[in-house]
PyMOL Python script that loads the backbone (N, CA, C, O; Angstrom):
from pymol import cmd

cmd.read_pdbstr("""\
ATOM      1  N   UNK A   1      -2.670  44.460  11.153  1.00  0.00           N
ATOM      2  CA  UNK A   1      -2.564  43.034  10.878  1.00  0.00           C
ATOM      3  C   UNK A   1      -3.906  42.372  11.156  1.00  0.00           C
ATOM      4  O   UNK A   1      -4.570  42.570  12.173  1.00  0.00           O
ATOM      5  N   UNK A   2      -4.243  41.558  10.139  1.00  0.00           N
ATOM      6  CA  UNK A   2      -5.725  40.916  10.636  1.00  0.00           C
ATOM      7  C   UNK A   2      -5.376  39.487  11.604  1.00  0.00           C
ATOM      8  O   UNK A   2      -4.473  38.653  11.676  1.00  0.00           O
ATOM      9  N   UNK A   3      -6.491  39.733  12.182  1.00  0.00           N
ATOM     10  CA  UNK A   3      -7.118  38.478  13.120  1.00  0.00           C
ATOM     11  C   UNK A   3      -8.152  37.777  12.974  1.00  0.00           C
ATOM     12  O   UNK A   3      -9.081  38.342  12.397  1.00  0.00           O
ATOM     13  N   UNK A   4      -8.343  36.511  13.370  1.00  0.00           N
ATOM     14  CA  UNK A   4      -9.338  35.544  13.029  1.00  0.00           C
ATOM     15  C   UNK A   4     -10.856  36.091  14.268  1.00  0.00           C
ATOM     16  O   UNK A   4     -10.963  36.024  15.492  1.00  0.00           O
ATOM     17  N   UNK A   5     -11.620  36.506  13.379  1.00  0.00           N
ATOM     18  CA  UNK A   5     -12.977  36.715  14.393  1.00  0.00           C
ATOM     19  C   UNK A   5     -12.847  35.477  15.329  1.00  0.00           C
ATOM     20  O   UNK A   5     -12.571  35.556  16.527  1.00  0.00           O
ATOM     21  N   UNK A   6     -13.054  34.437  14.710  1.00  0.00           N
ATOM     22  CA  UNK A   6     -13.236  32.745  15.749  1.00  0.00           C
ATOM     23  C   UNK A   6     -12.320  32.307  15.531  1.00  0.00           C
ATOM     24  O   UNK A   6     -11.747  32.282  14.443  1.00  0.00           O
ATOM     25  N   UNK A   7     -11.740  31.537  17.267  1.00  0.00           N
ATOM     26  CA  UNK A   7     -10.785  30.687  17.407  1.00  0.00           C
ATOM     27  C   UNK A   7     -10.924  29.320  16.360  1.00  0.00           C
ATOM     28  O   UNK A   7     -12.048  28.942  16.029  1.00  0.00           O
ATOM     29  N   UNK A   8      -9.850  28.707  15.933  1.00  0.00           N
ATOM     30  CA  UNK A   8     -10.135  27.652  15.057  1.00  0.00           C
ATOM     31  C   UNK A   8      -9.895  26.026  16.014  1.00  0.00           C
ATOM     32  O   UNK A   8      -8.957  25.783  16.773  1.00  0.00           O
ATOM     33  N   UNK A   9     -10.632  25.443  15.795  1.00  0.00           N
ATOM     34  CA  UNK A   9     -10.443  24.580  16.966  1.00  0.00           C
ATOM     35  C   UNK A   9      -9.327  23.379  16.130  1.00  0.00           C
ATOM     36  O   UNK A   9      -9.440  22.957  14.979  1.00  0.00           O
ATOM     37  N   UNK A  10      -8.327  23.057  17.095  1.00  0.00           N
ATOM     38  CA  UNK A  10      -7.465  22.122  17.046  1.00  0.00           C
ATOM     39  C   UNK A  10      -7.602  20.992  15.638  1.00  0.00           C
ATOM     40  O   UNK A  10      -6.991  20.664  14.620  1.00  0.00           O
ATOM     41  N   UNK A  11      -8.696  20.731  16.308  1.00  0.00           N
ATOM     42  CA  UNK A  11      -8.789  18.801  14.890  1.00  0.00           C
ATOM     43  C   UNK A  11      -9.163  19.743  13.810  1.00  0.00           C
ATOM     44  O   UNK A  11      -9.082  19.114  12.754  1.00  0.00           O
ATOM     45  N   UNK A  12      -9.639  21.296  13.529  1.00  0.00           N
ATOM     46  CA  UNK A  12     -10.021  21.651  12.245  1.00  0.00           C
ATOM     47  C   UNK A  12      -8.771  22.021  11.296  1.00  0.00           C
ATOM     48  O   UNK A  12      -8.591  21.802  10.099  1.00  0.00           O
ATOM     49  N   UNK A  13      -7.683  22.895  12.618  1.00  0.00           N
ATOM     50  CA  UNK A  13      -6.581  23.090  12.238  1.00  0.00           C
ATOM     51  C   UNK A  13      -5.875  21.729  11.698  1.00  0.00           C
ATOM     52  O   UNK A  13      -5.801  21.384  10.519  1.00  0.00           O
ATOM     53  N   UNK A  14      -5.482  21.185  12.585  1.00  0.00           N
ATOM     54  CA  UNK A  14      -5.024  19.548  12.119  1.00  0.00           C
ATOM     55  C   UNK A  14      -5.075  19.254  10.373  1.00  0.00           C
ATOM     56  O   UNK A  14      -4.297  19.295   9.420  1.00  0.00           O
ATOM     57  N   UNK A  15      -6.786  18.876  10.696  1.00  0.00           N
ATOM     58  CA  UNK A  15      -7.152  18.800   8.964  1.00  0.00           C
ATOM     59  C   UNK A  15      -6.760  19.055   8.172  1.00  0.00           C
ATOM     60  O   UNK A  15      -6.379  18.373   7.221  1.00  0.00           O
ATOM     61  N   UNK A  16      -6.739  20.512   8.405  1.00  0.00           N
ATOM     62  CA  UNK A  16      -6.164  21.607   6.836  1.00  0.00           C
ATOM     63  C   UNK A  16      -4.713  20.884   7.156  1.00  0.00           C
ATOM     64  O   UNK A  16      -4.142  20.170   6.333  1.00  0.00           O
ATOM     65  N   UNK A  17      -4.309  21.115   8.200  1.00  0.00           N
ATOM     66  CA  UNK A  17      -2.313  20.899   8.151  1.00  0.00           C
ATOM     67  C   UNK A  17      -2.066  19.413   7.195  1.00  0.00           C
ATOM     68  O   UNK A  17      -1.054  19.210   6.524  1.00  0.00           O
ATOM     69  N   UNK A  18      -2.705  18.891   7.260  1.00  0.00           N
ATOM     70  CA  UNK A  18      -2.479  16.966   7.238  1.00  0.00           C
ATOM     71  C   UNK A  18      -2.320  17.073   5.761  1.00  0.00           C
ATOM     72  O   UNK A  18      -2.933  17.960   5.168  1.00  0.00           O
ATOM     73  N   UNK A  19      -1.411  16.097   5.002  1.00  0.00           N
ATOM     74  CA  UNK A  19      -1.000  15.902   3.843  1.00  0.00           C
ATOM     75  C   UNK A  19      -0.906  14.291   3.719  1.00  0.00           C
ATOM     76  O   UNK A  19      -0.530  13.975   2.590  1.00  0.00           O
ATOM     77  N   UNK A  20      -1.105  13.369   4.429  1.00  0.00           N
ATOM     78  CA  UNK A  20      -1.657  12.156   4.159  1.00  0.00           C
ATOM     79  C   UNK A  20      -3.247  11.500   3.205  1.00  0.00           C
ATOM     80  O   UNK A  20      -4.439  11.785   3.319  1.00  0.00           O
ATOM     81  N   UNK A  21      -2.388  10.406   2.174  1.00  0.00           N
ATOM     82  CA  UNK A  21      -3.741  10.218   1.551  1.00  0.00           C
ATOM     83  C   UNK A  21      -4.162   9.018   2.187  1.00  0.00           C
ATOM     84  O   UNK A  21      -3.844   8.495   3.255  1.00  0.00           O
ATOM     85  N   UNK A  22      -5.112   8.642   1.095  1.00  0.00           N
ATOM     86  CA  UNK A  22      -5.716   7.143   1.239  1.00  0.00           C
ATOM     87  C   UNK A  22      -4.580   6.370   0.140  1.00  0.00           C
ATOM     88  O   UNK A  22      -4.484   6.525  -1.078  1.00  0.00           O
ATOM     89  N   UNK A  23      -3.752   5.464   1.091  1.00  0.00           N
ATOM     90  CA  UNK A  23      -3.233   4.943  -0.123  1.00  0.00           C
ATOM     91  C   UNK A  23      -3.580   3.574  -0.442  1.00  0.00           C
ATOM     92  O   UNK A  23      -4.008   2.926   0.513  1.00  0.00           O
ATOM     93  N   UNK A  24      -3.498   2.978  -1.556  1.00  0.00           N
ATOM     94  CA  UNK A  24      -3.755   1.598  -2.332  1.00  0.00           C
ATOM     95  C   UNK A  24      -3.022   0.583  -1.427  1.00  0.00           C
ATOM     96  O   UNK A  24      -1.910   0.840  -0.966  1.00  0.00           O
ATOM     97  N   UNK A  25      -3.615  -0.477  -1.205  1.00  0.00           N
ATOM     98  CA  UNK A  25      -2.983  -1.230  -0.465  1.00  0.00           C
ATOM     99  C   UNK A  25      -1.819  -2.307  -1.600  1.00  0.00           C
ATOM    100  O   UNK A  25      -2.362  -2.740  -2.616  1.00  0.00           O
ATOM    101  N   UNK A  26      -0.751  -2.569  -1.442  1.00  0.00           N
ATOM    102  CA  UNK A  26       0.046  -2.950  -1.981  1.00  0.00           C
ATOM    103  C   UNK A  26      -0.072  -4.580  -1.982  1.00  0.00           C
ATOM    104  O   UNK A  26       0.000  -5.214  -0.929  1.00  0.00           O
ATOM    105  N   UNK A  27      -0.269  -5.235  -3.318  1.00  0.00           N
ATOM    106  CA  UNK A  27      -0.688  -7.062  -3.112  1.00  0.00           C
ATOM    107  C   UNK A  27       0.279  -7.701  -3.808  1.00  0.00           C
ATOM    108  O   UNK A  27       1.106  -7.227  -4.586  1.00  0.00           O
ATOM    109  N   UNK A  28       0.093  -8.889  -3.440  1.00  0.00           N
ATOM    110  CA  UNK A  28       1.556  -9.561  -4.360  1.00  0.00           C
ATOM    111  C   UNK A  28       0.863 -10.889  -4.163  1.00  0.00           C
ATOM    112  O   UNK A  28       0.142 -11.388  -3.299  1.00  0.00           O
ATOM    113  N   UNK A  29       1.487 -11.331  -5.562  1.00  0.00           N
ATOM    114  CA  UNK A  29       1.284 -12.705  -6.136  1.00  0.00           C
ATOM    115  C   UNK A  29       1.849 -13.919  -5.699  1.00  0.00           C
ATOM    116  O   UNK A  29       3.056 -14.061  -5.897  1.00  0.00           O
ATOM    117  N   UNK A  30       1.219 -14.830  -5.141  1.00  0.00           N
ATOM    118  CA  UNK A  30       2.118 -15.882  -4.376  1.00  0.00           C
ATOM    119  C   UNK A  30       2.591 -16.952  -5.281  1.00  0.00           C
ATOM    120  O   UNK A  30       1.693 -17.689  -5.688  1.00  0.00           O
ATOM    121  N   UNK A  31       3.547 -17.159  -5.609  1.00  0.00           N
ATOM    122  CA  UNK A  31       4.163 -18.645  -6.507  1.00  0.00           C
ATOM    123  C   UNK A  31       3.398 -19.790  -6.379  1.00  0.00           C
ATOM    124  O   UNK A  31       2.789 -20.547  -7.135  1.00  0.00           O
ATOM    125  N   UNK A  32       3.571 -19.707  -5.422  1.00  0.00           N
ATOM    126  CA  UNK A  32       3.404 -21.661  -5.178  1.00  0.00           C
ATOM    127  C   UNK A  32       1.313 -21.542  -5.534  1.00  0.00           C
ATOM    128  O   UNK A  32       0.628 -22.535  -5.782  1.00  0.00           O
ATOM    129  N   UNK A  33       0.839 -20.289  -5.460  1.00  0.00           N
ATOM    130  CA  UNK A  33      -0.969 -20.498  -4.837  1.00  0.00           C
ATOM    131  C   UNK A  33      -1.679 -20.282  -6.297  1.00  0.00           C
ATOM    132  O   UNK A  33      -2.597 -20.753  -6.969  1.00  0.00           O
ATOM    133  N   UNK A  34      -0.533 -19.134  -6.367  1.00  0.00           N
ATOM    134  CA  UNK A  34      -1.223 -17.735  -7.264  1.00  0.00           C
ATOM    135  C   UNK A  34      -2.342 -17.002  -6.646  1.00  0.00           C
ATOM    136  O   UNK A  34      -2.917 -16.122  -7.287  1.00  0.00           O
ATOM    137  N   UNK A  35      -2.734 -17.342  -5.293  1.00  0.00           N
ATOM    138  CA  UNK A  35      -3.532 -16.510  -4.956  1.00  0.00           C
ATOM    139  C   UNK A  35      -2.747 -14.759  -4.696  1.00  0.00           C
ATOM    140  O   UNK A  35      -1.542 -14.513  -4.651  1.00  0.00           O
ATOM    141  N   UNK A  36      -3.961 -13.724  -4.554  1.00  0.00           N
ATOM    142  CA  UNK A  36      -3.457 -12.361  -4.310  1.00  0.00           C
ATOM    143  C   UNK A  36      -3.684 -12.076  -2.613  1.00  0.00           C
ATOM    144  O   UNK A  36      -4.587 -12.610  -1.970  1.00  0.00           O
ATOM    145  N   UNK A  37      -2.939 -11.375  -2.189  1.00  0.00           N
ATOM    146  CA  UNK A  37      -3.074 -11.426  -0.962  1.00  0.00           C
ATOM    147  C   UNK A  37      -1.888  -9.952  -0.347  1.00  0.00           C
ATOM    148  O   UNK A  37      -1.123  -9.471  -1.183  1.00  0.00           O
ATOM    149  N   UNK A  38      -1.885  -9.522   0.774  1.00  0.00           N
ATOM    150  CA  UNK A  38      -1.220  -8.527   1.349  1.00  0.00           C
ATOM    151  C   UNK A  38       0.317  -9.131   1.562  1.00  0.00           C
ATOM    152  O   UNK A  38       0.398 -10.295   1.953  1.00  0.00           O
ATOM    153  N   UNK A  39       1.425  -8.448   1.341  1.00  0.00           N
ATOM    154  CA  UNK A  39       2.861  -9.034   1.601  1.00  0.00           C
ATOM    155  C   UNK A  39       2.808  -9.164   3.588  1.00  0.00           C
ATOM    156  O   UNK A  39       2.216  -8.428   4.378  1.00  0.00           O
ATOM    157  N   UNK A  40       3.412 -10.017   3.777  1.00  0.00           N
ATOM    158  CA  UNK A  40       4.121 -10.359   4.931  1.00  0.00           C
ATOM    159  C   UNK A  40       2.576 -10.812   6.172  1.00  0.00           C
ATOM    160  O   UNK A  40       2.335 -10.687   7.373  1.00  0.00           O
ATOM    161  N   UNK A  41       1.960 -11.300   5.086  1.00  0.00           N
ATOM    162  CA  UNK A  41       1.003 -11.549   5.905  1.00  0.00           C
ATOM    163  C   UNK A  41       0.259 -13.005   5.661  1.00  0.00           C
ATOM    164  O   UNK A  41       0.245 -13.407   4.497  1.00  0.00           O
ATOM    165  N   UNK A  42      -0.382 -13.852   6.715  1.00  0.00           N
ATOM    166  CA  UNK A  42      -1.034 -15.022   6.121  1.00  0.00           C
ATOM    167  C   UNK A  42      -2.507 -15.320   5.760  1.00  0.00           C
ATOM    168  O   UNK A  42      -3.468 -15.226   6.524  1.00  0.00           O
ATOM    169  N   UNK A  43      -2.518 -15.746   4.289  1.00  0.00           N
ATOM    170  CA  UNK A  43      -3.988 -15.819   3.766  1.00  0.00           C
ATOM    171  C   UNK A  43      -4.301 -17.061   3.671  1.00  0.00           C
ATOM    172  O   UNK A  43      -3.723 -18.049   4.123  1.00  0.00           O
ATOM    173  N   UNK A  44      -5.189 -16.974   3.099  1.00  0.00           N
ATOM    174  CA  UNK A  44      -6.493 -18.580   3.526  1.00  0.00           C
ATOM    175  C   UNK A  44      -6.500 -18.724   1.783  1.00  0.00           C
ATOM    176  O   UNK A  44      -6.542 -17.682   1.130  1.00  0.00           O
ATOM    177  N   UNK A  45      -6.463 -19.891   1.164  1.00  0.00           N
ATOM    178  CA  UNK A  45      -6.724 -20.884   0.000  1.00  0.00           C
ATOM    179  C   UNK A  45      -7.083 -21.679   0.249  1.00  0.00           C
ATOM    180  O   UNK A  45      -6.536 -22.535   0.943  1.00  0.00           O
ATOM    181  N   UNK A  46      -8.549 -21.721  -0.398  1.00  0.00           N
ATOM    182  CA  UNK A  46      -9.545 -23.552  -0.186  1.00  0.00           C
ATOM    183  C   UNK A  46      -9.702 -23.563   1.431  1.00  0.00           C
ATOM    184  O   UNK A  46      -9.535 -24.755   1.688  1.00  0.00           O
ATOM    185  N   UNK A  47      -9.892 -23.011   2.450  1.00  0.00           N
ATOM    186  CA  UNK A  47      -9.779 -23.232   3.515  1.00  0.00           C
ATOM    187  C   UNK A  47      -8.837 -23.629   4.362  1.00  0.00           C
ATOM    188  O   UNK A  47      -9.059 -23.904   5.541  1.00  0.00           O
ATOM    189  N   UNK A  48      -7.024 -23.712   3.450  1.00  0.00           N
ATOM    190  CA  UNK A  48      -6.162 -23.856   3.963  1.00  0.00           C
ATOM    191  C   UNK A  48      -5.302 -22.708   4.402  1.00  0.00           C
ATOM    192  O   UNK A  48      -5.189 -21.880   3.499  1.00  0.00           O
ATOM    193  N   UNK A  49      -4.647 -22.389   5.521  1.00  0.00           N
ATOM    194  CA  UNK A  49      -3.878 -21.038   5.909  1.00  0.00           C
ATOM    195  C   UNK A  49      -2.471 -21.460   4.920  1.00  0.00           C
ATOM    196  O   UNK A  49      -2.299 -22.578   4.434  1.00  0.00           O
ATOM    197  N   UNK A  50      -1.495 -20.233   4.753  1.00  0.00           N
ATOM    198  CA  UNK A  50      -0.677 -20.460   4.017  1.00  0.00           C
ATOM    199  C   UNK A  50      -0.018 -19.228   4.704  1.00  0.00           C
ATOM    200  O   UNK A  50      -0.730 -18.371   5.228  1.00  0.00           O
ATOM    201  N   UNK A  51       1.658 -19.115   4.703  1.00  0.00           N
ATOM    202  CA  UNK A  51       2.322 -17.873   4.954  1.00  0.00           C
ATOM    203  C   UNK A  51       3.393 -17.954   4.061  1.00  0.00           C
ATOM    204  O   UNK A  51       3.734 -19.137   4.088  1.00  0.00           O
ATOM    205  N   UNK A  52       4.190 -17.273   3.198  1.00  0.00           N
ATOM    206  CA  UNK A  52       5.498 -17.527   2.441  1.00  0.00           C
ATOM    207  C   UNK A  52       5.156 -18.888   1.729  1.00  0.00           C
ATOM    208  O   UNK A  52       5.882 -19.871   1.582  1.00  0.00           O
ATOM    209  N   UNK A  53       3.697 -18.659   1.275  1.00  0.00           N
ATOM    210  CA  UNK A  53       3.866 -20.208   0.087  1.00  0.00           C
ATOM    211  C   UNK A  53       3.661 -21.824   0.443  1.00  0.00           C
ATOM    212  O   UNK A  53       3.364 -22.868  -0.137  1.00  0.00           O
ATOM    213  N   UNK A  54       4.027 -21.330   1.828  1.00  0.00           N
ATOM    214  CA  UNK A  54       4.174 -22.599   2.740  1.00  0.00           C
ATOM    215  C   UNK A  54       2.539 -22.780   3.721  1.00  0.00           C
ATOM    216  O   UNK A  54       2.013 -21.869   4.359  1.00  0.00           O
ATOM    217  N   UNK A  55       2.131 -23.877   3.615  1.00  0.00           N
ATOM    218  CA  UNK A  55       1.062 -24.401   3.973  1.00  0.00           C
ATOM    219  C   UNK A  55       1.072 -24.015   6.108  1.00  0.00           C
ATOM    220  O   UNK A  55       1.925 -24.636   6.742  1.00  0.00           O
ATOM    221  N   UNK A  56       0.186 -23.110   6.855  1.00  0.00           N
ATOM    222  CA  UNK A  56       0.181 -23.530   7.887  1.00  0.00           C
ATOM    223  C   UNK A  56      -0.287 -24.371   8.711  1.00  0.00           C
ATOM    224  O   UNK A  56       0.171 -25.208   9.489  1.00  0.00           O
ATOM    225  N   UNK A  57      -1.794 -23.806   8.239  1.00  0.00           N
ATOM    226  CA  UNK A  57      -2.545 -24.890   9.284  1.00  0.00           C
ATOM    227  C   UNK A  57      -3.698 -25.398   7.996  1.00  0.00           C
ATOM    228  O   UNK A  57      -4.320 -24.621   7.272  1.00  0.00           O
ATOM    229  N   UNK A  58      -3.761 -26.835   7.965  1.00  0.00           N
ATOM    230  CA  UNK A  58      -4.387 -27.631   7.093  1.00  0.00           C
ATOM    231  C   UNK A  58      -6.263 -26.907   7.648  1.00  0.00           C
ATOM    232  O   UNK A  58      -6.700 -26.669   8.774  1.00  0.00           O
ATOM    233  N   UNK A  59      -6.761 -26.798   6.600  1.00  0.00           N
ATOM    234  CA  UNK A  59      -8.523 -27.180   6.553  1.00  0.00           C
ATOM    235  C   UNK A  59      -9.087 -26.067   7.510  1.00  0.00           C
ATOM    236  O   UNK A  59     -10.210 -26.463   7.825  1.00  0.00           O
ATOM    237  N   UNK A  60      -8.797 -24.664   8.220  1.00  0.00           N
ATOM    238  CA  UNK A  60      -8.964 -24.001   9.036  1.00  0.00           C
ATOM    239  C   UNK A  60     -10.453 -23.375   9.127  1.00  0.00           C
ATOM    240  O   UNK A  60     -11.095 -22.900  10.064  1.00  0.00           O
ATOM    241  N   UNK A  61     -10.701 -23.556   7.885  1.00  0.00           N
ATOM    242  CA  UNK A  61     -12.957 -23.297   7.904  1.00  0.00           C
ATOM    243  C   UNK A  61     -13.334 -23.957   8.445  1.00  0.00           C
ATOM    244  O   UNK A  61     -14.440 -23.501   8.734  1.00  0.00           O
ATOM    245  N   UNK A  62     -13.153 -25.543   9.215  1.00  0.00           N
ATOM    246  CA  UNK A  62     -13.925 -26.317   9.863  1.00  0.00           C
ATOM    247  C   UNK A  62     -13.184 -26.214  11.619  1.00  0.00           C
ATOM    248  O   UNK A  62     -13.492 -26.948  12.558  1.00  0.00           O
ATOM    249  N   UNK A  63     -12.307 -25.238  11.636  1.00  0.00           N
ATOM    250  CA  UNK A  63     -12.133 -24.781  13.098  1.00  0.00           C
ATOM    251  C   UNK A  63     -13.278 -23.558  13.260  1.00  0.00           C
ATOM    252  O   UNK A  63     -13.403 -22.967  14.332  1.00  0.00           O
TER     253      UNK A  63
END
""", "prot")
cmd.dss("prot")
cmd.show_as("cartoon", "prot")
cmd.util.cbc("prot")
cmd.orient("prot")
């Protein structure tokens, strides 16, 4: 039965094992903005914050 001349070290093994990619980050279109932005998360329009469409914090570039 063969054997490996050199031990294989851990994170090399890992590597080869791993079946995770790089995946695309998933964006969605907001109604009320139309801006694009990440789901369940809050983005900035014109310097205004926004979460679910809904306005948070007014003018937030001049904080």
């Amino acid at each position: 039965m063969a054997h490996p001349k050199r031990k294989m070290s851990k994170s090399r093994r890992d590597k080869r094992r791993t079946h995770y990619k790089a995946d695309k980050p998933s964006l969605t279109v907001c109604q009320e903005t139309g801006a694009v932005h990440l789901p369940h998360r809050a983005y900035t329009v014109d310097g205004n914050l926004f979460y679910n469409g809904k306005l948070i914090i007014e003018n937030t570039a001049a904080i």
